[in-house]
Phi, psi and omega in degrees: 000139174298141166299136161261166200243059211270184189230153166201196175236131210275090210265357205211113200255071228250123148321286202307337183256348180066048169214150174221187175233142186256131151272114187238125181310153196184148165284338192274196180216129035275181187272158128325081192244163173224140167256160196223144184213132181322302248245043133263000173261116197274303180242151185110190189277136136246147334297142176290154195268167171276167196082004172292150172272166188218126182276147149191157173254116165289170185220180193282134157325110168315310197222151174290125198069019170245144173318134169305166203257132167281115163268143198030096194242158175223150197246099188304289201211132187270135171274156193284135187286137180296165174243168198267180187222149193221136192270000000 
């Protein structure tokens, strides 16, 4: 059987514990949250920045009333650093 795959955006980041959490845009409500901990990150900068987009095969809930788990995740698309604006 094939993986399914969803895409989300990385909105949240903690270094020092190495996990963040990805949101994947939906019509429904709540919003879609996932937790994602490196050593589920296959490809990309580690750490990732936030606003990164992130590919992943989700996976089950660790504990009863915690978030699903992002499994084999790639850091997609880096989000763009602002340019400064100069008067």
């Amino acid at each position: 059987m094939d993986a399914v795959y969803k895409t989300g955006i990385l909105r949240s980041w903690n270094a020092a514990r190495g996990f963040g959490f990805v949101e994947v845009p939906s019509t429904a409500f709540p919003i879609q949250k996932y937790f994602l901990h490196v050593s589920m990150v296959l490809e990309g900068p580690c750490p990732p920045p936030i606003g990164s987009i992130v590919r992943f095969e989700p996976g089950p809930k660790r504990k009863e009333g915690e978030l699903p788990t992002c499994q084999r995740a790639w850091i997609v698309v880096l989000p763009e650093k602002p340019t400064a604006v100069t008067l």
